[in-house]
N, C-alpha and C positions, 0 to 999 in steps of 0.2 A: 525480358530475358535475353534477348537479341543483343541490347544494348551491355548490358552486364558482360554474356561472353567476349566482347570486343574491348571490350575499356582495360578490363581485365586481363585477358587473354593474347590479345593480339600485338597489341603497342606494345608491351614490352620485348616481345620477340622482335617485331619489326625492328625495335629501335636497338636490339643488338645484331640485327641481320647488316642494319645501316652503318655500325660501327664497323664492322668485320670486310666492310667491301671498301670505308674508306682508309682502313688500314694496305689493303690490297694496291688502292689508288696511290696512297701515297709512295709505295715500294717500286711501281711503275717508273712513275715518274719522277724517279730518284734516279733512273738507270739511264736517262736520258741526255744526249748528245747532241750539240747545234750544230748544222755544217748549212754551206748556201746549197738549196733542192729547189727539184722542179716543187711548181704550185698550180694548182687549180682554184680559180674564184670567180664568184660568178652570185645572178642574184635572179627571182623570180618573181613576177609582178604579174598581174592580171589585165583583161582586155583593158581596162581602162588606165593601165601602168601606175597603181596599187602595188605596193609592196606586200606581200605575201609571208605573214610570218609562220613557223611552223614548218613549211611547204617540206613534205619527202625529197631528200637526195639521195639517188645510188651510185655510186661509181663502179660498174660492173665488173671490170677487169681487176679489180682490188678488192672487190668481194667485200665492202665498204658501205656504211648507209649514217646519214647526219641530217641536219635539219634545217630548215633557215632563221637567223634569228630576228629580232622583233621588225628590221629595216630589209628584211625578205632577202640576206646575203648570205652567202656561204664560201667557206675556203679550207682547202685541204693542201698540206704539204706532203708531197711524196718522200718516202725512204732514201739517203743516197744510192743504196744499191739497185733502188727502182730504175729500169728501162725504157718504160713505157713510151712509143712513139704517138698512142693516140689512147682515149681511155674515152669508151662511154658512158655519159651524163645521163640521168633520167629522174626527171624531176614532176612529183605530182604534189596535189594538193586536196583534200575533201573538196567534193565537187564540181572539179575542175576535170577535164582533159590529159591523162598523162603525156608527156611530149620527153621524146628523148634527141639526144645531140651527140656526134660520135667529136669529141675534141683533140687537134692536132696540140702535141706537148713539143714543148725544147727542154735539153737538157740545162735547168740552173736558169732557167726564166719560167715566169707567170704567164699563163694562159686564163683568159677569159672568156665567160659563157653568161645569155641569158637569157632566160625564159619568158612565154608571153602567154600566159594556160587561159584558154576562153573556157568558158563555164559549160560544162558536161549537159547539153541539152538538146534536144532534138533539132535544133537549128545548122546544129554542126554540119560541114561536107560529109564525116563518114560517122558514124555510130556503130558500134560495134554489137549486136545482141545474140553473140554464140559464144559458148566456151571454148577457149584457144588452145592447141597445145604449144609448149611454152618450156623455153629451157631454163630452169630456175637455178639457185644455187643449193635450193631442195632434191632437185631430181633432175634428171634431164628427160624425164616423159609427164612432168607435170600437165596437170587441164587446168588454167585460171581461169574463172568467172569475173569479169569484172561488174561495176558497177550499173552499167545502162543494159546489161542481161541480165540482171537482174531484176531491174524497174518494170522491164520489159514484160515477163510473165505473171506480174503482180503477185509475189507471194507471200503467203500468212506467215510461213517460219521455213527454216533451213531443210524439212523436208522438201518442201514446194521447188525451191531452187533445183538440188539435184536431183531427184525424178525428171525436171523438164530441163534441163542441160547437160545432165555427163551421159556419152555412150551407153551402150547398152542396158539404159535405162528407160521403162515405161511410162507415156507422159499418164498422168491419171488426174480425174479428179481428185480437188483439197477434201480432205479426209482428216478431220481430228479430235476426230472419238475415241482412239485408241494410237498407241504409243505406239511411233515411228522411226524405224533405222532405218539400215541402208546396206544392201550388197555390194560391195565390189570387186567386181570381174569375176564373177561365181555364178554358178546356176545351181548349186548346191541347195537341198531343203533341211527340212527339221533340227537338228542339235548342229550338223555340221553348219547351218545356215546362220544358226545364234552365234556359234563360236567365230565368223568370217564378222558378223557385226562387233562382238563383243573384242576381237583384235582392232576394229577401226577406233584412232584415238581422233579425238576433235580437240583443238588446240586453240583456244580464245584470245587473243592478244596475248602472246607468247605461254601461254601455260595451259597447259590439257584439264578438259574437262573430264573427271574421271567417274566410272559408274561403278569401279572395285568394291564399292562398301553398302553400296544395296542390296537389303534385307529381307525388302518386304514380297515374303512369295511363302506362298500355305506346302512349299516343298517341304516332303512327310521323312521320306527316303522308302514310301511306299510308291512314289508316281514317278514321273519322268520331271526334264526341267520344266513344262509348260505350266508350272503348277500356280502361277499368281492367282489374285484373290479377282474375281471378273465377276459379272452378273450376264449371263446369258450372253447374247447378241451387243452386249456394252464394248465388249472389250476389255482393254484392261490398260488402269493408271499407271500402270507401272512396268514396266521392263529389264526384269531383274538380271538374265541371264545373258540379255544383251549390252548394245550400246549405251550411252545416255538419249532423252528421248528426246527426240530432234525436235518435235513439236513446242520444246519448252525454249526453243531459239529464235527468239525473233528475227525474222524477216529486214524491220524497217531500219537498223541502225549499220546494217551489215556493208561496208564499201566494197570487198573485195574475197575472193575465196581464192584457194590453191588448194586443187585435190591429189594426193601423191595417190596413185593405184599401184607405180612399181617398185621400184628401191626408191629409199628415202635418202636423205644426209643421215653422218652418223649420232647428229646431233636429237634425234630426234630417236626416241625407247619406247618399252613398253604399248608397243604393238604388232600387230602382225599382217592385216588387210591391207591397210596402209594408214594415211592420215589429210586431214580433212581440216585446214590452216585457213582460218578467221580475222579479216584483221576489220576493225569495228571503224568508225567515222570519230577524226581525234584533230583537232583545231578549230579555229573560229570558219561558223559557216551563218549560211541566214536561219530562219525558221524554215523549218521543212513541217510541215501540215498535212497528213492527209487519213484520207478513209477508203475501206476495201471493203465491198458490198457483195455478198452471194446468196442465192437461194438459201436465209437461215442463218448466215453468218456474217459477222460486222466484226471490222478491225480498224482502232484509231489510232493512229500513232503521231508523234512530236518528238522533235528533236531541234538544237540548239547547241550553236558555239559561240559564247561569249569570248571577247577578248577583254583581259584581266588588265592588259598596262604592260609596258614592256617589261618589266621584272616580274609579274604575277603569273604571265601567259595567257593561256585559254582554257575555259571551264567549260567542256563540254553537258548538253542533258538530254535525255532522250525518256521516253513513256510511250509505253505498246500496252492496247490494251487488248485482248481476243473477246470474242462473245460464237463461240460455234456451236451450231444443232446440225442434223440431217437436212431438217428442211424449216420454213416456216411455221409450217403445222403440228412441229414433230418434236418441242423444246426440252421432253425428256432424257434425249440423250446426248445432252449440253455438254462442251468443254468451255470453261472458262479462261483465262488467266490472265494475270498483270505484270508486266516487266519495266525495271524504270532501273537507270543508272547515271552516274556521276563519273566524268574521267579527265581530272584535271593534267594540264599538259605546260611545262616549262623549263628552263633553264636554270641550272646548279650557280650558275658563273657568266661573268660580263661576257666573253669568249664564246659563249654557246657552243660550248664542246662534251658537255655535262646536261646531258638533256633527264627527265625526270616526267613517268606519267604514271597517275595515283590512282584509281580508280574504285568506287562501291556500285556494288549490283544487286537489287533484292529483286526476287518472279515470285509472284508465290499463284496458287490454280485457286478458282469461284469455285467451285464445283459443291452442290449442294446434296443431298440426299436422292439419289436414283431407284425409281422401283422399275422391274423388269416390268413391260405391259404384260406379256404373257400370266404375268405368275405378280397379281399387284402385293402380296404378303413378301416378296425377293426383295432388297434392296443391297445400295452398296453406295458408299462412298471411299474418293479419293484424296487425302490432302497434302500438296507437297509443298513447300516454301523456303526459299535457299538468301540467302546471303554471301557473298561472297566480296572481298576484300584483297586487290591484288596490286601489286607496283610491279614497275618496267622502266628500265633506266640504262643508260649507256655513258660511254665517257671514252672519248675519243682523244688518245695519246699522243699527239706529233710527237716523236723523237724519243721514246721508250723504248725498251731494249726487248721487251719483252713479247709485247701484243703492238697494237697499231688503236684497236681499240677493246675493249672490255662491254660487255651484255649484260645485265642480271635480272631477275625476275622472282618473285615472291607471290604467292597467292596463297588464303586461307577460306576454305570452302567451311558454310555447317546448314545442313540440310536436316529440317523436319520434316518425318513423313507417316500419314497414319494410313490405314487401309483397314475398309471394315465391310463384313458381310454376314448379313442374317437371311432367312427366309422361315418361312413357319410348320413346324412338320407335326403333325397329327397322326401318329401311330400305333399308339398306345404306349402303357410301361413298356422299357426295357431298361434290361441291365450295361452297367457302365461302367467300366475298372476306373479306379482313380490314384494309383499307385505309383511313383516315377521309382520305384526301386523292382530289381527284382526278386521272385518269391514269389511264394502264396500270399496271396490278401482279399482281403472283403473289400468286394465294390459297393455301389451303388444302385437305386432303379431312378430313372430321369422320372420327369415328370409324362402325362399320358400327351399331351399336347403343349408347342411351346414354340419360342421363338429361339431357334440355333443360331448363335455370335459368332464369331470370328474376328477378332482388331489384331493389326498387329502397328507396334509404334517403333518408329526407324528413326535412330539421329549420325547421318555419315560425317564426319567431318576429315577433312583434307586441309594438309598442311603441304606447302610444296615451295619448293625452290630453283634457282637455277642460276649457273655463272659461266658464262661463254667467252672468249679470247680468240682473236683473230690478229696472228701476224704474217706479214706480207715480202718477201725475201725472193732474193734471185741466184741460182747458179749458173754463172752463163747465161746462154741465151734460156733456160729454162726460169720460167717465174712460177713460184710460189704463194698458194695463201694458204697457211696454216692454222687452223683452228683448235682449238680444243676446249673441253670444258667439263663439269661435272650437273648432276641435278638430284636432288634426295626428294620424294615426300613420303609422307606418313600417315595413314587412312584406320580410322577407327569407326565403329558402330554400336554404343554398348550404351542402352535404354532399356525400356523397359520389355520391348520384343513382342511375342506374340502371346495375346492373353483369351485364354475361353471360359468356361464355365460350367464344369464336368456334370451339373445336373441338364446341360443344355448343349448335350454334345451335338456337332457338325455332319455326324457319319448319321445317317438313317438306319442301319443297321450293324449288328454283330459279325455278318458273315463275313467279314475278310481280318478276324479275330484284330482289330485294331480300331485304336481310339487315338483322339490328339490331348497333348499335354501341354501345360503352359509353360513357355519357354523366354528366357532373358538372352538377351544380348551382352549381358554382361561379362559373360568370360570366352566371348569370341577373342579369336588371336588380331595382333596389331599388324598392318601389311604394310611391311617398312621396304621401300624401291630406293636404291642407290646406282646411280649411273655415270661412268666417265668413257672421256671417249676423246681420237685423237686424228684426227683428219690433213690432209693433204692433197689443196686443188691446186692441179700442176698445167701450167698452158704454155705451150710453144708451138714453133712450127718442124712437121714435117715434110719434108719433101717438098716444100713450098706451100704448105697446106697449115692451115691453122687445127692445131689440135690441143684437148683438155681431156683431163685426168683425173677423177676425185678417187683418191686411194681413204678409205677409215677404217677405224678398229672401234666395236664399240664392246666396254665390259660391264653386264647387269647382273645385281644380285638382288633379286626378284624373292621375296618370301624369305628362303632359308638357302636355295640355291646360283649358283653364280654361272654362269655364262658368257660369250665371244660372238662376236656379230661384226663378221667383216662384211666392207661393203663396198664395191667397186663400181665405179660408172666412165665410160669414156666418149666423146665425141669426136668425131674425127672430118674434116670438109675436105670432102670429094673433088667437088669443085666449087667454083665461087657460091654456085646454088643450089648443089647436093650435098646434104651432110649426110652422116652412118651415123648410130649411136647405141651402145651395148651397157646392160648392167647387170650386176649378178652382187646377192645382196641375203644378209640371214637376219631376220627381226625374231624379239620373242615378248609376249605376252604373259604377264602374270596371270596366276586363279585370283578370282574377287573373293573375297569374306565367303560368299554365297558356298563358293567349294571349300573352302575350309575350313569353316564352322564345327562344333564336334557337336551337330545336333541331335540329340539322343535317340532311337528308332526303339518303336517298344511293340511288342506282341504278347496279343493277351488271350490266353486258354479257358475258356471256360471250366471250371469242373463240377460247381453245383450251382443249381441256379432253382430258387425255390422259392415260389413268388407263390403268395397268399393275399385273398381282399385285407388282412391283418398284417400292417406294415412291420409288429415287433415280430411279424414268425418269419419274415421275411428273410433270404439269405443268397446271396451271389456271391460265389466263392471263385477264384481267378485267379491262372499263373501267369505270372507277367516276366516277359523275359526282352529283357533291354540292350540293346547294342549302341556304342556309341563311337562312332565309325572314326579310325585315327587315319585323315586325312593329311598328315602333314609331307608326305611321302611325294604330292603333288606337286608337279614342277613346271617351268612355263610351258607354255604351248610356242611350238616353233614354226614358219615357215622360211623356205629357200623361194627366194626369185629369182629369176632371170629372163632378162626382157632385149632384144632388139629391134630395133626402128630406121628408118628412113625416113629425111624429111627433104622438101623440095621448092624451094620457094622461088617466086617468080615477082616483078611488081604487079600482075594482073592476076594471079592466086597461088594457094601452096595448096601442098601435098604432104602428108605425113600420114606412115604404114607401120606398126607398132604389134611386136609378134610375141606372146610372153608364153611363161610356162611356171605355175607357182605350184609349189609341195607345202603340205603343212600337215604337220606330223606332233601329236601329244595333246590333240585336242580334248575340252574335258567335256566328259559324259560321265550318264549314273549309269552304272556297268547294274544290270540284274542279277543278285543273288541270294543263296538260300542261306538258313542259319537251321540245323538240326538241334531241336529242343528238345532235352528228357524231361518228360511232363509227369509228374507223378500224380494220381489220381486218388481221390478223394468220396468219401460216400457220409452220407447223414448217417448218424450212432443212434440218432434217437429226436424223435420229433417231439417237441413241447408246446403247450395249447399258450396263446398269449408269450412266446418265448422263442427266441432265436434259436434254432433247430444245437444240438452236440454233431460235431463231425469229426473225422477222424481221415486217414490216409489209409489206403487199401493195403498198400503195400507193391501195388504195381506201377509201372508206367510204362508211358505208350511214347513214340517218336513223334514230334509238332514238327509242321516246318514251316519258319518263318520268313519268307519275301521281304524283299530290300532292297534298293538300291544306294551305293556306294560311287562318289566320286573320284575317275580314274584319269588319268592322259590316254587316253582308249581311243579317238577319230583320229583318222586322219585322210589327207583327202590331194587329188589333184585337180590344178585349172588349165587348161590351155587357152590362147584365145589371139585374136584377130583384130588390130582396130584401126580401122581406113577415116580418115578424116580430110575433108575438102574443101576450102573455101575460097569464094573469088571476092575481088575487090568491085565497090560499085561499077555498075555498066553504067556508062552517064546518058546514053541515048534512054537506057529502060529507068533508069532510077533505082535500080534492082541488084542485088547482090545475091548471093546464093551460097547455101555451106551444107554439106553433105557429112556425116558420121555411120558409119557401120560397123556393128560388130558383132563377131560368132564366137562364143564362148561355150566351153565343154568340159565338163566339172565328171568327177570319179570321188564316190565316198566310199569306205569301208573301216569297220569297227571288228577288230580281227579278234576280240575277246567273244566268249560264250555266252548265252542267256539264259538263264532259268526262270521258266516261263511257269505261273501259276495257273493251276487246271483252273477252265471255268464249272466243270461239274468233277467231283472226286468219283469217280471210280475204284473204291479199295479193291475191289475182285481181281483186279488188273494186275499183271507181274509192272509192267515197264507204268508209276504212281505219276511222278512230274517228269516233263522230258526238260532237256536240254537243248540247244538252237545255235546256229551261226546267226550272226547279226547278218541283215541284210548286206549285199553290195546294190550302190545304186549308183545313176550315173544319172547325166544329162544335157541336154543342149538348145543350144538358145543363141538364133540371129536376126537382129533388129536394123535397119535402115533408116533415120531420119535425114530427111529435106528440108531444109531450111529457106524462103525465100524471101527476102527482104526489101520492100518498094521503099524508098526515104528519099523524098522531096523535103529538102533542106530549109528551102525559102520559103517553107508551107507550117515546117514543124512537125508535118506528117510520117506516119512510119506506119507500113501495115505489113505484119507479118503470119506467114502461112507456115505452119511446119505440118507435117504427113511423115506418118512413122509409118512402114510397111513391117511387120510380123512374118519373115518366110518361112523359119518351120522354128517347135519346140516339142521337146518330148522329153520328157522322165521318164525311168527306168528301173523297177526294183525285183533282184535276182529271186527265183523263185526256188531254189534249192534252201531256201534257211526257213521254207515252213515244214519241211524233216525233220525230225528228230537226229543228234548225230549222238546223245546220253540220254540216261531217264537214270531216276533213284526211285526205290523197290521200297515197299511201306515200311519196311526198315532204315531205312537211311543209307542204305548202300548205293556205291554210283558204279554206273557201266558205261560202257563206251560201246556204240552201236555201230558194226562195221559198216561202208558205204553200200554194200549191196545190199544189204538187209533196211536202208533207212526208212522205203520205202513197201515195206515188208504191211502186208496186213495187222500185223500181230501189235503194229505202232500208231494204228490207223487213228483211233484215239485221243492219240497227240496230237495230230498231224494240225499246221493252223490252220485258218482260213487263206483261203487262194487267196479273196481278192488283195491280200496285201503285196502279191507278187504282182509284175505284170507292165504294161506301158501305158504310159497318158500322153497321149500327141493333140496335136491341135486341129490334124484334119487338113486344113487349108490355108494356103493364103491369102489375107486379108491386110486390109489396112484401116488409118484413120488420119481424122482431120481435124487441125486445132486454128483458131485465126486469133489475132494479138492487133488491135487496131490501138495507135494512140497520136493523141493531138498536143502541142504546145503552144501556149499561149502569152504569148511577150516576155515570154521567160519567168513566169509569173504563176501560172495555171495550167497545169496539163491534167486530161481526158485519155482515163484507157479502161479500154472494152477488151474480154474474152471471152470467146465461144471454145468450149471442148467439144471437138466430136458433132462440130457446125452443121455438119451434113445427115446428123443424127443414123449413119450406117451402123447398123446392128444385126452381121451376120450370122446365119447360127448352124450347128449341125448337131446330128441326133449320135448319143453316147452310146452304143449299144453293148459295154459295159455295164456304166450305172443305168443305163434305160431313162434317158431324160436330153432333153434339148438342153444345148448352151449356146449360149449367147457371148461374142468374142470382144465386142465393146461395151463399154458403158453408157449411159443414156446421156444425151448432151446436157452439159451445165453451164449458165452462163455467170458471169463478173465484171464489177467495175474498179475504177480507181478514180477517184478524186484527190488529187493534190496541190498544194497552195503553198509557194515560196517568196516569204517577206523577207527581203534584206535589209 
């Protein structure tokens, strides 16, 4: 099947995408003018002076990126109207050491440069294993992770990384029983908490991984979003209303990350949190070999870059394979999975100025059949299995009128995903409507005893694109890089959906008058994303001071509606070693399929229900009243940023202080509400022996009301926050480096629309039948300290590090004025509006909810913990790495005298290994 969609499907689009971009090239480079320019050329070789083909080149001042070709050279001619008296070089390799060089230019001569990258190993003078912050051409408040922080904390998948490296992030035990996002910079919980994930895009070797078109969630439009299909204590495969699920990312191929948390470029859409930039391991490297050991879980992974020939390039391969439980003991609550990919990397042209990288990716999850222990009749599986097919390619123009260079990107996602759950429910007959229409109709009696289904089948596939342009231009002393560019993709879901079995319905009972129906995927709507966008990074000097500009406009038509996303960022130096830095920035985020689906919501009335041991006298009669929610009205979710910084650098440590303020407004939620049913009532005419009873309508009816939720732009939420980061360069006396991160973050939710809250016992006696609610306000805050210290004996290959995260205070907070009543509707279906002094009126007592949903959760105290990272290198050949969480096994606790129960504020220590082996 796999094979079929791609032969079919793919190639021929690809092969008109290829035509279309070299029509583009050729227009280029038609517009193009010779004159004598400055030149940059230069080449990179390794310790043993090896030409290095492939190797990364940036030229940062020209916002420029090229490759070296097969004899490890590279050369760029500048614009004539370039000025440049010096242009930094930075040149890496897989594996290697990134090394940068700032190079002095003459105007109308060649400058030369070269590199000498020693191999990324513990042997190095300095190793780097914190996340930096980092002025990129993404952000100017980016966090890179590089490659040896990574290695560093050995982790299973791209959760592992950020939990134990970005700010205000909890280091935890590898946890991968249940599907994994990521906050940032929020302390936000429940729907406001999904919606901060489900804005984070994650962007793979240039092209976003996207989760807009998952399906798979037992959401009724009776429940809230939490609704996927789970078995107890399991968790759940799936994370529909969030992110993509970080667990499904391996760890082992990953070289390098850039987390944007404040304004982005403009080049970068369809998000809101921020983004969270991937770039994978691409050229020839040795065998990299290794295995990651923990209580219960084994991770193998390989990887490999063959070089192909000077015209072929390099054929990279890599294979991760997961094997996770709890524990040893414990194999039923297994996560599996396989990941393997292909990403061939070469040259278009003698010239290497046309670079080309092609790459297939299949993951697909083990996961076998799970029974809850609790309940062994529960079970549930998950299966998800992706393929995905993308190219990446550049072409670098001397002397075009147009660009300097040209970007583009393609990617074709098609994801299978089944989800299933039964458990066995012995209750006797009951009656069961089976009607997807509305009306009167004859249901059903299930069977007395039985095993309740649930599957639902999900197939997303993603189509995407992308074509970028970078030209380089000066006014005067002010220099320019101009970018711009557009990106489309197209996300569908339409299989077979979710399918049940109305004599073997899921509900255990009638009382909340609703049953599920089988539902298709096939006339969900298609989420077609179009983006362009038009940038301008402007650097000069003021006042004797270097300063930079990135002025962008970005315009999204998201769904059905269209949108403006300005984005500004500036830095400015203070002095040679204090810089300022300010941005202020609008992102928006489309609904997934998930919101705008028109999945039918049905409520079903009883009106006769005449159940005999004689299955033919038998009769359930039922009004079934169906709503089928026109979501299309749903429009992105937006947030504003605006962030300033100080940074301070020194050659014996820096300092960078980062002060932000994020709004995010149109967040989606299922808003609760009622639908007023006239039910008309019906009575038996006459009972027959051996014969399905005569009935007829009385002639009355009576007011139903039916509960719903409906998908709104309803949250919206504020963040403040705080982030101090510190690092020093090694002490050579200690051998010891040190890097500090802190930060207090303070999040504000409210959802300013009303709730209609279903009674949990009817009271008809009662004037005031169902009340109506403010959604809660909640808030909260949260500040975390990490220490980082670093011993690395170089000449040893030793590295042991210590980090200690201190917790000093955290508390949530939920208003407790929204368990009033501020409406109720009267057994007739009338609404009234309850004035504020009365809300609290006895007469509403009734309604009134439970306290404890108001109220504060704190922590109590401060505490802290303790994580150690020990690793050894072995002739470059073999390295040994051990980690202990929580070494010291502190597990403070204090008593809740809320819930009336002890907590306990760490985890229990868990320990891990790493074994790895490098064949060149």
């Amino acid at each position: 099947m796999w094979h079929q969609t791609i032969s079919v499907t793919v190639l021929p689009r690809f092969s008109l995408y290829l035509w279309v971009i070299s029509l583009l090239l050729a227009f280029g480079a038609g517009a193009g003018v010779s004159h004598a320019q400055t030149r940059i050329q230069g080449a990179v070789l390794d310790a043993e002076k090896n030409a290095l083909p492939f190797a990364r080149i940036q030229l940062v001042e020209p916002h420029l990126f090229m490759g070296t070709n097969e004899k490890g050279e590279f050369s760029y001619t500048l614009p004539p109207d370039q000025t440049y008296t010096q242009v930094t070089v930075v040149a890496g390799f897989v594996g290697k050491k990134e090394m940068r060089q700032v190079v002095s230019l003459v105007r109308n001569q060649t400058a030369t440069v070269s590199f000498v990258l020693e191999d990324n190993n513990l042997y190095l003078n300095e190793v780097e294993i914190n996340a930096l912050r980092v002025h990129t051409t993404n952000s100017n408040s980016s966090i890179v992770i590089g490659q040896n922080a990574i290695e560093q904390i050995q982790p299973y998948s791209l959760s592992d990384i950020l939990l134990n490296l970005l700010p205000g992030q909890t280091i935890l035990n590898p946890d991968l029983q249940s599907a994994k996002a990521i906050n940032l910079r929020s302390v936000s919980t429940g729907n406001h908490a999904l919606n901060n994930q489900f804005g984070t895009s994650i962007v793979l070797d240039g092209e976003a991984l996207s989760n807009n078109a998952n399906l798979q969630t037992a959401f009724s439009g009776k429940s809230g979003l939490l609704g996927q299909i789970n078995a107890g204590s399991y968790g759940s495969g799936d994370y529909t209303f969030s992110s993509v699920d970080l667990r499904q990312i391996p760890a082992s191929n990953i070289e390098k990350i850039e987390v944007i948390q404040g304004v982005a470029s403009a080049k970068y859409g369809d998000m809101g949190s921020g983004a969270i930039i991937i770039d994978r391991k691409a050229g020839v490297s040795p065998w990299n070999i290794s295995a990651r050991i923990q209580n219960g879980t084994n991770n193998f992974s390989l990887d490999k870059g063959f070089a192909l020939g000077p015209k072929a390039g390099a054929l990279n391969v890599s294979l991760d394979y997961l094997d996770a439980a709890p524990s040893t003991t414990n194999k039923l609550k297994s996560y599996s999975r396989v990941s393997t990919g292909v990403l061939w990397t070469t040259y278009l042209n003698k010239a290497g100025t046309v670079s080309s990288n092609f790459g297939v990716d299949f993951s697909t999850n083990l996961d076998d059949w799970k029974n809850e222990p609790d309940d062994p009749t529960r079970k549930v599986k998950a299966e998800n299995s992706n393929v995905r097919v993308s190219y990446r390619g550049s072409w670098r123009a001397e002397n075009a009128r147009l660009f300097d260079q040209l970007t583009y990107s393609f990617s074709y996602s098609n994801t299978r995903q089944y989800s299933y759950e039964s458990w066995y429910l012995n209750q006797g007959v009951k009656p069961a409507p089976i009607s997807a229409e509305e009306g009167v109709f004859e249901g059903i009696y299930t069977y007395p005893n039985y095993q309740a289904e649930t599957a639902i089948y999900g197939n997303p596939v993603r189509w995407s694109g992308s074509l970028n342009a970078v030209r380089t231009a000066q006014t005067g002393p002010v220099r320019h890089a101009i970018s711009f560019g557009l990106n489309y993709s197209r996300e569908t879901n339409r299989t077979r959906g979710e399918d049940t079995d109305p004599y073997r319905p899921r509900w255990s009972s009638t009382s909340d008058r609703f049953y599920g129906r089988d539902y298709d995927f096939y006339h969900t709507p298609v989420l077609n994303n179009v983006g362009v966008y038009l940038e301008d990074r402007i650097s000069t000097t003021l006042w004797g001071r270097e300063w930079s500009t990135s002025l962008g406009l970005r315009g999204d038509k998201q769904f059905q509606y269209f949108s403006l996303s300005p984005r500004l960022s500036t830095t400015l130096e203070l002095t040679p070693t204090l810089m300022l830095n300010a941005a202020y920035g609008l992102a928006t985020k489309s609904p997934g399929l998930v919101h705008l689906q028109p999945k039918p919501i049905y409520h079903d009335f009883p009106l006769i229900n005449h159940y005999t041991n004689n299955y033919r006298e038998n009769l359930f009669l039922v009004y079934t009243a169906v709503i089928v929610p026109d979501n299309s009205a749903l429009q992105a979710m937006k947030t504003q940023h605006l962030e300033m910084g100080l940074s301070y650098r020194k050659q014996l440590f820096n300092v960078s202080l980062t002060g932000f303020h994020k709004r995010t407004s149109g967040g989606f939620d299922a808003n609760k509400k009622v639908r007023l049913v006239d039910v008309p009532q019906y009575h038996i005419i006459e009972a027959r022996p051996d014969e399905r009873p005569i009935y007829g309508p009385t002639g009355n009816h009576l007011e139903g009301f039916g509960f719903y939720s409906q998908f709104a732009n309803a949250l919206s939420s504020k963040d403040y926050g705080l982030e101090l980061m510190v690092g020093t360069a090694k002490i050579r006396a200690l051998q010891t480096s040190f890097n500090l991160s802190t930060s207090l973050y303070y999040s504000e939710a409210t959802n300013p629309s009303l709730e209609v809250a279903e009674p949990t016992e009817w009271q008809y006696e009662k004037k005031a039948l169902v009340g109506v609610f403010t959604n809660p306000h909640s808030s909260g805050l949260e500040s975390i300290t990490t220490v980082s210290s670093s011993h690395h004996i170089s000449r040893l290959g030793l590295l042991v590090n210590l980090r200690t995260q201190i917790f000093w205070d955290k508390w949530t907070r939920n208003s407790a004025n929204n368990i009033y009543p501020v409406a109720y509707y009267d057994i007739n279906g009338q609404y009234y509006t309850i004035p504020e002094a009365e809300q609290t009126s006895p007469e509403y007592a009734h309604l009134v909810k439970d306290e404890s949903a108001a109220g504060m959760l704190h922590q109590k105290r401060i505490y802290s913990n303790y994580h150690l990272k020990l690793s050894k290198e072995v002739r470059n050949v073999f390295r040994l790495s051990f980690y202990a969480n929580n070494f010291l096994n502190y597990r403070p606790e204090y008593y809740d005298t809320k819930a009336r129960e002890r907590r306990i504020l760490n985890q229990a220590p868990a320990f891990g290994m790493e074994v790895r082996l490098t064949l060149k």
